[in-house]
SELODO-799241 format. One record per atom (N, C-alpha, C): residue in one letter; x, y, z. Coordinates in steps of 0.2 Angstrom, whole numbers, plus 5000, padded with zeros to 4 digits. Atoms other than C-alpha are relative to their C-alpha. Example, Ala and Ser with C-alpha at 12.3 -4.5 7.8 and 13.67 -1.06 7.14 Angstrom:
2
A500449945000;A506249785039;A500450065000;S499649944999;S506849955036;S499650055003;
END
This chain:
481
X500449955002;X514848104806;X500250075002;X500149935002;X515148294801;X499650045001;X500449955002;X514248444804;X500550054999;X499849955000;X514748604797;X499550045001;X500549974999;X513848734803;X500250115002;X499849974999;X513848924805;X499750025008;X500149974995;X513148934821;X499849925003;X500150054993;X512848804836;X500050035009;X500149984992;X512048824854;X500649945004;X500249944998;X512548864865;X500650054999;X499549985001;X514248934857;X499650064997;X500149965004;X513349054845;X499149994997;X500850035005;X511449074839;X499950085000;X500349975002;X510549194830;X499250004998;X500650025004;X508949084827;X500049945001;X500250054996;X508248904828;X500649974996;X499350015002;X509848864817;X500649965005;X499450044996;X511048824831;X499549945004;X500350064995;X509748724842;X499749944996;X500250065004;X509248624826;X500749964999;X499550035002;X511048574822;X500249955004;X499850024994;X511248544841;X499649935002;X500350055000;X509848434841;X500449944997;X499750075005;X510348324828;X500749985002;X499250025003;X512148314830;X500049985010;X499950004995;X511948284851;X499749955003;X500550084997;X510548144851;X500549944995;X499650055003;X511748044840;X500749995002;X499450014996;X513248064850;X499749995007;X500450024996;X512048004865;X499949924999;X500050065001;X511847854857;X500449954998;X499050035002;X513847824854;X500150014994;X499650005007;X513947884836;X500550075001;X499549965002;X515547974832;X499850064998;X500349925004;X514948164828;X500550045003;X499649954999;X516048284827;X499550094996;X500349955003;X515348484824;X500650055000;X499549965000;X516548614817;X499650064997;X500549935001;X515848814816;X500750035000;X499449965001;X517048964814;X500050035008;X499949974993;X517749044831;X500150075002;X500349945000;X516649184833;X500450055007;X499849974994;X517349334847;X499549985006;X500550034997;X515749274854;X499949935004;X499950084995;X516349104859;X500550025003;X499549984992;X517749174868;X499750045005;X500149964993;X517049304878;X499549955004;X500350054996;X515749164884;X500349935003;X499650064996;X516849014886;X500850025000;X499049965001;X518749114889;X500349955002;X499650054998;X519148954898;X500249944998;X500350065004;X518448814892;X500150004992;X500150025005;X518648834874;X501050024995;X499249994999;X520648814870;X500449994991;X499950025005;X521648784854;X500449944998;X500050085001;X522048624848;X500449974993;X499650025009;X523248624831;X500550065001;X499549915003;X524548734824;X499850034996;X500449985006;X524248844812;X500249974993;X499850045010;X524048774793;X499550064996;X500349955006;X523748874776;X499449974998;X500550025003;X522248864767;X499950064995;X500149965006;X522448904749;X499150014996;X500749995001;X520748984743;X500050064992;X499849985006;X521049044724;X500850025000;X499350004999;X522549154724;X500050045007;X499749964995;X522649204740;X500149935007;X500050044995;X523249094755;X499850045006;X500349984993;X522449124773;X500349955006;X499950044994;X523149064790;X499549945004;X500750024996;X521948934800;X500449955008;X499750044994;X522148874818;X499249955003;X500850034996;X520748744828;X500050005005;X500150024993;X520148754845;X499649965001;X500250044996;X519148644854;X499750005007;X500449984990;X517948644871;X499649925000;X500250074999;X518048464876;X499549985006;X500650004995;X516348444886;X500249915005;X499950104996;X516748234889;X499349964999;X500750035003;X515548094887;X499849994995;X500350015011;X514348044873;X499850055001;X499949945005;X514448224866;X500250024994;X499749975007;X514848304851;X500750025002;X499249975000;X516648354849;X500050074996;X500149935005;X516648534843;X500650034998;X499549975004;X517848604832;X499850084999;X500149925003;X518248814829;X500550014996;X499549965004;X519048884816;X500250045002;X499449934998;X520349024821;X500150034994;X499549935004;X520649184811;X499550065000;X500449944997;X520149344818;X499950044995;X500349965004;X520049444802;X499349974999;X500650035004;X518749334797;X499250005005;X500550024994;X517749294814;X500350045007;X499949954993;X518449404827;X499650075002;X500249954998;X517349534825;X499149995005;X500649994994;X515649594834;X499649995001;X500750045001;X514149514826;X500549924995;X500050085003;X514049354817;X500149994994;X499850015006;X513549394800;X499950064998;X500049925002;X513449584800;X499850045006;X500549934995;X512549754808;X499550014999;X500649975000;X510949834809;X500050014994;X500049965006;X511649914794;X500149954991;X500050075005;X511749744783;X500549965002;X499950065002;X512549594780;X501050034999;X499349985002;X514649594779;X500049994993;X499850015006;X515149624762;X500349924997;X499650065002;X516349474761;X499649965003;X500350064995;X515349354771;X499949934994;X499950045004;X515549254754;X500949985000;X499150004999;X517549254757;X500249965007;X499850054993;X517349204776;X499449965001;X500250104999;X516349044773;X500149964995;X499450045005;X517249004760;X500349975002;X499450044996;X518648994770;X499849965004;X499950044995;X517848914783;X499949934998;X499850095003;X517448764771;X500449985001;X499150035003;X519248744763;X500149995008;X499550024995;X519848764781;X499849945005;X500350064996;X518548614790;X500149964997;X499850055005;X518848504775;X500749995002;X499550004999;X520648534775;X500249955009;X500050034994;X520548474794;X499849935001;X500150064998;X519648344793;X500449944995;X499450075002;X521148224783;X500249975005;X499550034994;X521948224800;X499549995008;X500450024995;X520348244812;X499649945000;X500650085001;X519248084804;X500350004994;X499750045008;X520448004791;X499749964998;X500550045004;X519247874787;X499450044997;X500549995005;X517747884774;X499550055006;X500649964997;X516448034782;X499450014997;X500549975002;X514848104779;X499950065002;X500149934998;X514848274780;X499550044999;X500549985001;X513448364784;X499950085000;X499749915002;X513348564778;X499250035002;X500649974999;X511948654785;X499950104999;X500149945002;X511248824777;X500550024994;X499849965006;X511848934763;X500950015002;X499349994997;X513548964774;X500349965001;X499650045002;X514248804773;X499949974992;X500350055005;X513448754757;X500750004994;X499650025006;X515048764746;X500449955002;X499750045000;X515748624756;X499949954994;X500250055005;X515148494744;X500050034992;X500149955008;X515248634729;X500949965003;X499249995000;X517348624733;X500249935002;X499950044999;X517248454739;X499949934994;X500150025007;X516548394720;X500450034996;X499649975008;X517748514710;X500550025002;X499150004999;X519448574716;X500249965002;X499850054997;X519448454729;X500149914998;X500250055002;X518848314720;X500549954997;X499750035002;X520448244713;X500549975005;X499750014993;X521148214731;X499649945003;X500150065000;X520748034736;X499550015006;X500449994991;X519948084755;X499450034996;X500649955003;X518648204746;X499549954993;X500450025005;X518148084732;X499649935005;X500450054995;X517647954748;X499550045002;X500349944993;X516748124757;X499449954996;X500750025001;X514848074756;X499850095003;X500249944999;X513948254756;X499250005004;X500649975000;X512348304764;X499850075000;X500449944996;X511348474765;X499450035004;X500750004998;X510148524775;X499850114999;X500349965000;X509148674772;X499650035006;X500449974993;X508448774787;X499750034999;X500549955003;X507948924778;X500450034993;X499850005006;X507948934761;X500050094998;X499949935003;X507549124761;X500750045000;X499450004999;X509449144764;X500549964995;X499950045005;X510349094748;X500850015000;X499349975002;X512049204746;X500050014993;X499749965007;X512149304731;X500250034996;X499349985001;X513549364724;X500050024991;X499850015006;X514049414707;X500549964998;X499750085001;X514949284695;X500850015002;X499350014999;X516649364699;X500549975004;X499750054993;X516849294715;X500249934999;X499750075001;X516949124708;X500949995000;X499250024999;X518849164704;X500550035007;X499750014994;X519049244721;X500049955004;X500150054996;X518549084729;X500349964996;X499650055001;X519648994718;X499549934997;X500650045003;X518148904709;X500049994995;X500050015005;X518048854692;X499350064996;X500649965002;X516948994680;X499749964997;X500450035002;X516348854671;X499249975005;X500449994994;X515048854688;X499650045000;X500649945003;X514148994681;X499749984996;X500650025007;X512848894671;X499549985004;X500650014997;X511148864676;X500049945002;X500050044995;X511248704681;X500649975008;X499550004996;X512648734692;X499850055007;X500149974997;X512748894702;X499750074996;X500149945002;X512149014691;X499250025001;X500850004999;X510449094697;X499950114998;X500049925003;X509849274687;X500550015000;X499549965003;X511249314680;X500650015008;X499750024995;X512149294698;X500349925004;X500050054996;X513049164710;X499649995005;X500450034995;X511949064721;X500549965002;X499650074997;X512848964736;X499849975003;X500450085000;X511548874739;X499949974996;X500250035003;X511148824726;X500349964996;X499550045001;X512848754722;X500049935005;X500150064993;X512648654739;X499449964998;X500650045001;X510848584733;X500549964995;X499850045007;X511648524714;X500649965004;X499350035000;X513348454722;X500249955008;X500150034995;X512648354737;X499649954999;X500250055002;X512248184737;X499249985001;X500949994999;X510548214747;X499950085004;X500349984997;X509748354753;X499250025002;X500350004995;X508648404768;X499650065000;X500349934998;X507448534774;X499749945006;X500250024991;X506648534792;X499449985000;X500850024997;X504748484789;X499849974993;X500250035005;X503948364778;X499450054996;X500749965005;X502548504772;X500750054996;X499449955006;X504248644768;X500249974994;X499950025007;X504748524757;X499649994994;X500649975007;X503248524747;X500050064998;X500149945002;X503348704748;X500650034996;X499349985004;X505048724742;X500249964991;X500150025006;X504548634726;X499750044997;X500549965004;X503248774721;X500350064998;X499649935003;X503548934711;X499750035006;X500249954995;X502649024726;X500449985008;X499950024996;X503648934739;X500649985000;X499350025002;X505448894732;X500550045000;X499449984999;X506249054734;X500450004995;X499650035006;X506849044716;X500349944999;X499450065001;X507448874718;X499749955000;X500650055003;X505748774714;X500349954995;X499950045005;X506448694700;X500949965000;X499450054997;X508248634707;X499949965006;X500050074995;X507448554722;X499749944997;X500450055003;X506048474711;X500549974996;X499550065004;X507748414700;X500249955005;X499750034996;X508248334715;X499549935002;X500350064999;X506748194715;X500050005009;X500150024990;X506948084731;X500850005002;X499649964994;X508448164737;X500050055001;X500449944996;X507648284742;X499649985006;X500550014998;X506648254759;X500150055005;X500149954995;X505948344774;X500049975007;X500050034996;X506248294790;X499950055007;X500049944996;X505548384807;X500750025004;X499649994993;X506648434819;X499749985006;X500150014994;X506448404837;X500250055006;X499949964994;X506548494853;X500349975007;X499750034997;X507848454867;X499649985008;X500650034995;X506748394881;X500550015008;X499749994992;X508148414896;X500250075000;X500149915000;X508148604892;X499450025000;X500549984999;X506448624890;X499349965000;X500450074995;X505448524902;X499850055006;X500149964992;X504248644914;X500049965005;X500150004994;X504248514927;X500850005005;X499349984999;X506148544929;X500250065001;X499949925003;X506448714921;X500150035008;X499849964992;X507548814936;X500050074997;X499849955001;X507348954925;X499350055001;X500549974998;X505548984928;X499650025007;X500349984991;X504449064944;X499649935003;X500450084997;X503548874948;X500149954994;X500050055004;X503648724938;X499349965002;X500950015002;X502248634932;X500049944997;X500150045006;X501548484923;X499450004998;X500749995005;X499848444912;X499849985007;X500650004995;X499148374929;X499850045005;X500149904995;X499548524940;X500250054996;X499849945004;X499348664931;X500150085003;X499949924995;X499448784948;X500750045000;X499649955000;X501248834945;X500050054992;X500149945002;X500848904927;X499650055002;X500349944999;X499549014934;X500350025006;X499449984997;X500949064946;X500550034995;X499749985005;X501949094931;X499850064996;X500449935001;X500749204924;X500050055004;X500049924997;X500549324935;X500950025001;X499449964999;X502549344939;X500150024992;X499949975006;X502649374921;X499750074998;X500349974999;X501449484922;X500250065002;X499749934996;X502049604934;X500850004998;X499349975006;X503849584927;X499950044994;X500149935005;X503249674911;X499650035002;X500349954995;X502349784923;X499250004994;X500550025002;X500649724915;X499749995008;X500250014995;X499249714927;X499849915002;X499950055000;X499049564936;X499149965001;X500650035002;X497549484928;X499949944998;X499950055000;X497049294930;X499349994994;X500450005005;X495549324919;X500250014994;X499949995009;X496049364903;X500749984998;X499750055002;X497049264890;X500850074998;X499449965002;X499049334889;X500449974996;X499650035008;X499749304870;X500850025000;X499349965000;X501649304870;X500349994995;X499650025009;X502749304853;X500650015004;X499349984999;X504449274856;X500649974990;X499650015006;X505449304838;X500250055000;X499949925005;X506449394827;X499650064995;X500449965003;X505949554822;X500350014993;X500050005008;X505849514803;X499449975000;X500550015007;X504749504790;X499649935000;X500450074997;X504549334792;X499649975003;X500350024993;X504049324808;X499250015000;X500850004998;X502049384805;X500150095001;X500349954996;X502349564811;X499750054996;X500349955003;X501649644796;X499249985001;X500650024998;X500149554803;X499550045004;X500349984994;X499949604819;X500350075000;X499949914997;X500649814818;X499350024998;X500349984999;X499349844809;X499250005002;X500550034996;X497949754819;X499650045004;X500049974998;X496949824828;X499549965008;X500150054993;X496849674843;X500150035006;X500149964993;X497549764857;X499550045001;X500549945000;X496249894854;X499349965004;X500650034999;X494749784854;X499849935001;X499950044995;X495249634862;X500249985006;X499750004994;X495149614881;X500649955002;X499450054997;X496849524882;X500550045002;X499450004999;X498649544886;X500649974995;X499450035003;X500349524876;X500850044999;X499349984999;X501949524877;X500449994996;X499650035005;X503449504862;X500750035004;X499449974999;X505049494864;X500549954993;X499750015007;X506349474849;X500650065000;X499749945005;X507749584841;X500049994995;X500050015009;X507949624824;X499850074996;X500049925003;X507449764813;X499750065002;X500349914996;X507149954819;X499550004999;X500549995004;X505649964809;X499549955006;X500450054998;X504649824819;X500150035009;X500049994994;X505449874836;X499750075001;X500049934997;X504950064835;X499249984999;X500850025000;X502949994829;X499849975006;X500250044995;X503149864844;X499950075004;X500149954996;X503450014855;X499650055001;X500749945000;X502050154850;X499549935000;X500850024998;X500950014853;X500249985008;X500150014991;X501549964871;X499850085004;X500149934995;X501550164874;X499150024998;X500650015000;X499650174867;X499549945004;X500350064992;X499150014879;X500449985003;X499550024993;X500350004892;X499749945005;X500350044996;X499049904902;X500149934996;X499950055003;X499049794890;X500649964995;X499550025003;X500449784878;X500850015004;X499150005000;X502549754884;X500449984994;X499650035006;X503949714872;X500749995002;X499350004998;X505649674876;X500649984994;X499550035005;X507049674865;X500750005000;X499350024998;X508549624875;X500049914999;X499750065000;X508549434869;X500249975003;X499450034999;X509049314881;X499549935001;X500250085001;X508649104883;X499649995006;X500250014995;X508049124901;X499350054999;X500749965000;X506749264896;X499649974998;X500350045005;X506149154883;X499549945003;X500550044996;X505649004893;X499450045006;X500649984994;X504649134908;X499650024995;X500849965003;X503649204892;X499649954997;X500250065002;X503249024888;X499549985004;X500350024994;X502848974905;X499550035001;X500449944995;X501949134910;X499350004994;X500549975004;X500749154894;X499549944997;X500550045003;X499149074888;X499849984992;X500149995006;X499449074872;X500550044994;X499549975005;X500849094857;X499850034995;X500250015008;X500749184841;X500750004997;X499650015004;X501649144827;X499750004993;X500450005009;X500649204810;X500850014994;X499350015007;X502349154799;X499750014993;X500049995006;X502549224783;X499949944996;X499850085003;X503449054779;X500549995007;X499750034996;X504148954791;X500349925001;X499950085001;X505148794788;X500149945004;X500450044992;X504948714805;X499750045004;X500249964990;X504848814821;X500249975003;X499850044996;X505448764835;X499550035007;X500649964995;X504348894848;X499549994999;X500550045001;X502848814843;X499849935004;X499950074997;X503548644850;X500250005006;X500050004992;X504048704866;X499350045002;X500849984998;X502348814868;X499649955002;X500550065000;X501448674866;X500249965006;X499750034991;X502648594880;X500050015005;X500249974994;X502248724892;X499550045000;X500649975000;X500548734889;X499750075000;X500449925004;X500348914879;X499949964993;X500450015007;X499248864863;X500350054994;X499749955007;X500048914847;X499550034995;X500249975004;X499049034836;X500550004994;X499249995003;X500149014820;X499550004992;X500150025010;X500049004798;X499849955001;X499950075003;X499748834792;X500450024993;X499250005003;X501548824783;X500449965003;X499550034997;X502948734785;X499949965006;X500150034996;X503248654801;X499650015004;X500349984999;X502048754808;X499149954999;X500650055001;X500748634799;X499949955003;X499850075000;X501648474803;X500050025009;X500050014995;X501648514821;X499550045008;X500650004999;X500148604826;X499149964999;X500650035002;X498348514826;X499550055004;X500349964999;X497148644822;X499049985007;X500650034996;X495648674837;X500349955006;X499950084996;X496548524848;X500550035003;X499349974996;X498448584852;X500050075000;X500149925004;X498148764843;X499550014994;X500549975004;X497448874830;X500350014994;X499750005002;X497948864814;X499550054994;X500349935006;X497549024799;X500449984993;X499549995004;X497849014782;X500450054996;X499649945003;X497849174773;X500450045003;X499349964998;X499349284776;X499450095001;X500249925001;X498249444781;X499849995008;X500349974994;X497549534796;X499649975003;X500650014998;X495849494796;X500049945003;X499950084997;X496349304798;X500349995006;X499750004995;X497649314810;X499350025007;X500549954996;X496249434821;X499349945000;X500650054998;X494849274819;X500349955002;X499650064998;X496149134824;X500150045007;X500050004997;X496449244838;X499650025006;X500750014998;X494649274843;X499849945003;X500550085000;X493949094843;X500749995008;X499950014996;X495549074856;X500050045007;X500049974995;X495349214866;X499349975004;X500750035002;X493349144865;X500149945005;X499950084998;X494148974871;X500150015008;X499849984994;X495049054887;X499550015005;X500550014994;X493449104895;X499649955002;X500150084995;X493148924897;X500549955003;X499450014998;X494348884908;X500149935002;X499650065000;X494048694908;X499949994992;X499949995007;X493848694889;X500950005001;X499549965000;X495448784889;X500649965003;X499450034996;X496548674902;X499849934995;X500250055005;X495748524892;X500649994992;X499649975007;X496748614877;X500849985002;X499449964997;X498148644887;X500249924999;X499750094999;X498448444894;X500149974994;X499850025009;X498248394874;X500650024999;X499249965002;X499748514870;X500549955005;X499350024996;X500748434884;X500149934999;X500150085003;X500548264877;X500549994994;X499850045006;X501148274862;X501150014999;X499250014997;X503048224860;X500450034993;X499649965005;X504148334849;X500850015001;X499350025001;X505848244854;X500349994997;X499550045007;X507248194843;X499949955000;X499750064999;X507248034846;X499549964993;X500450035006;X505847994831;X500550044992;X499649965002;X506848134821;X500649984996;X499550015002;X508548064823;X500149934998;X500150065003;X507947894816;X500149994993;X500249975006;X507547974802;X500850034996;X499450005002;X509148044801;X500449954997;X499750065003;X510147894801;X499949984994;X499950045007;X509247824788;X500250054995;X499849965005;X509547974776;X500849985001;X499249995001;X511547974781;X500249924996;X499650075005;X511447764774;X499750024993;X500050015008;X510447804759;X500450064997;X499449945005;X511747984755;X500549955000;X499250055001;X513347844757;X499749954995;X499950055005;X512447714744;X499950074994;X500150005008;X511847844732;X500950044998;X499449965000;X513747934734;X500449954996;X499850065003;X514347744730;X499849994995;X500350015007;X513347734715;X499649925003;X500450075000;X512047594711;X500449924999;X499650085000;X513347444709;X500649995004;X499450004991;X514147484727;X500049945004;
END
């Protein structure tokens, strides 16, 4: 087993992306399956693993229409049932200083260097796993493996055994390109037709990746119905729907020995559903960390996202909850200016009430979990979540959409609160009825014990798995396999 991927915890993350990947690809090599995970070799894995993470080949070419590019593999051999991780080498392409751009957009060529990183993980895998694999391409930025491994590569004996999957994360992330690129990429132009990769008058490189894989994925059984609809498919309603039942939704899961309060050495006390005294120890050091006051009566709402569009924030700016609800809340997130400069004229309007942090790190994220009585999460669209599934583990009640995983992993009233229209007023009555709920503090702990019950491990997840990687190898082999 294969993953390609453009990001993996804890080497590189931007989003629930790397920790889905890692999920999947770590509980399977846990149970002694061969996995191997190969990602590009960001400036960002060196500066955090300078030691550990070393080079492991020579260099080889990788021709990619007319232009040939260098590639080296490193390697950070952990040991044990683990994943094996592979990095592609070449600094023009991944030595630089974000992942897939700046503040100020998106790298121009970001179509050019995950090109290369297929050709060059393909390419590798002859001599990495020379028997029959199943390679698994997740998101937009590995999606032309299966595009390149059905058409240049296709007449090469190793590549017409490959077995393809893709999984889908987030569909709102396509790559769109004009058609000229095809011949930079050394792709055939006949690839520019609607049932291939042609989408308005442009390239899609997902949507090469959906047509040219043998099944693909998305992360929650309700997105995948949503990704069938014209209001829910992101332009691409009618290529998933051509995909019948190779198409399926499958949750993700949350890895349980990282995020387990009665362990967690990253929080002020630990805790479980039947002692609940060290989260109200959590609370208040949370509290006085974001220099809030240290108040055990009223309910503290934390969001911890990216600040995008996505995330809800055209919800909550212009709301006017802080104002008129005696509560507390905290966000923390980075991401666009626009969202951060509104998060902060509302902490400086209620300072008592409102903080915001937007230095991003994994250890703040777990204290704003532990410390808060309550999540929000009013997603735009959200194709799993994964902060909803640890909330729920560290007893803060999710406020959220019903969409996507969000659906599939909240139980409205019981674990949380679940809204459906996309507006204000709604967001502001789901979070009423819980603030409502908070003043009955065994109500409320009642709520809490629920949430901590319920199991959002891989281990039912990666079952599920499995059986998709047997039925992509029969339907690869065709019906008279």
């Amino acid at each position: 087993m294969v993953h390609l991927t453009g990001e993996y915890w804890p080497y590189a993350r931007t989003g629930g992306l790397a920790e889905a990947v890692r999920g999947i690809a770590a509980h399977r090599a846990s149970a002694g399956g061969p996995t191997l995970v190969c990602m590009p070799l960001y400036r960002v894995v060196r500066e955090r693993f300078p030691d550990q993470v070393v080079p492991c080949s020579d260099w080889y070419q990788v021709r990619m229409g007319p232009r040939i590019e260098n590639a080296r593999l490193w390697h950070h051999d952990v040991g044990g049932n683990t994943p094996r991780v592979l990095f592609i080498e070449h600094d023009g392409f991944f030595g630089r200083d974000h992942i897939y751009g700046t503040e100020h957009g998106a790298y121009p060529d970001n179509h050019v260097r995950f090109a290369f990183f297929c050709l060059a993980a393909l390419k590798a895998l002859q001599w990495e796993v020379p028997g029959a694999a199943v390679v698994h391409a997740h998101d937009w930025h590995a999606a032309l493996a299966p595009v390149f491994a059905r058409t240049v590569l296709q007449q090469e004996p190793y590549f017409r055994d490959l077995t393809t999957v893709l999984t889908v994360h987030n569909a709102g992330y396509q790559g769109h390109y004009g058609p000229e690129i095809l011949g930079e990429l050394g792709l055939p132009g006949s690839l520019f037709r609607m049932d291939r990769m042609e989408w308005y008058g442009k390239v899609n490189l997902l949507k090469g990746g959906l047509v040219f894989s043998d099944v693909v994925t998305t992360v929650s059984p309700t997105h995948a119905r949503e990704l069938r609809t014209r209001t829910g498919g992101f332009g691409l309603h009618d290529t998933f729907s051509a995909l019948q039942d190779r198409f399926v939704g499958i949750l993700n899961g949350i890895d349980y020995t990282v995020w387990d309060p009665a362990s967690d050495g990253a929080i002020e006390a630990t805790f479980h559903r039947d002692d609940l005294s060290g989260k109200v120890k959590c609370k208040a050091w949370l509290q006085e960390a974001a220099g809030l006051p240290v108040r055990p009566d009223v309910p503290l709402f934390g969001m911890t996202a990216r600040l995008a569009q996505q995330k809800g924030f055209d919800l909550i700016i212009p709301s006017r909850m802080t104002e008129d609800i005696d509560a507390q809340w905290i966000f923390l997130g980075e991401g666009e200016a626009r969202y951060r400069h509104a998060l902060q004229e509302m902490t400086e309007r209620r300072p008592d009430r409102v903080a915001a942090f937007f230095d991003f790190n994994e250890e703040r994220e777990h204290r704003v979990l532990a410390g808060a009585d309550f999540l929000l999460m009013p997603s735009l669209y959200e194709p799993c979540g994964l902060t909803q599934m640890r909330a729920q583990r560290y007893g803060a009640l999710p406020v959220v959409r019903r969409v996507g995983g969000l659906a599939d992993t909240v139980e409205d009233r019981v674990t949380g609160f679940l809204f459906d229209e996309y507006e204000t007023w709604a967001l502001e009555e789901a979070v009423r009825y819980a603030a409502d709920l908070y003043a009955d503090r065994a109500a409320w702990e009642e709520h809490v014990r629920e949430a901590m019950t319920r199991d959002f491990s891989w281990m039912v997840s990666a079952a599920r798995y499995e059986d998709m990687y047997n039925r992509a190898q029969q339907i690869h082999r065709g019906p008279h396999a």
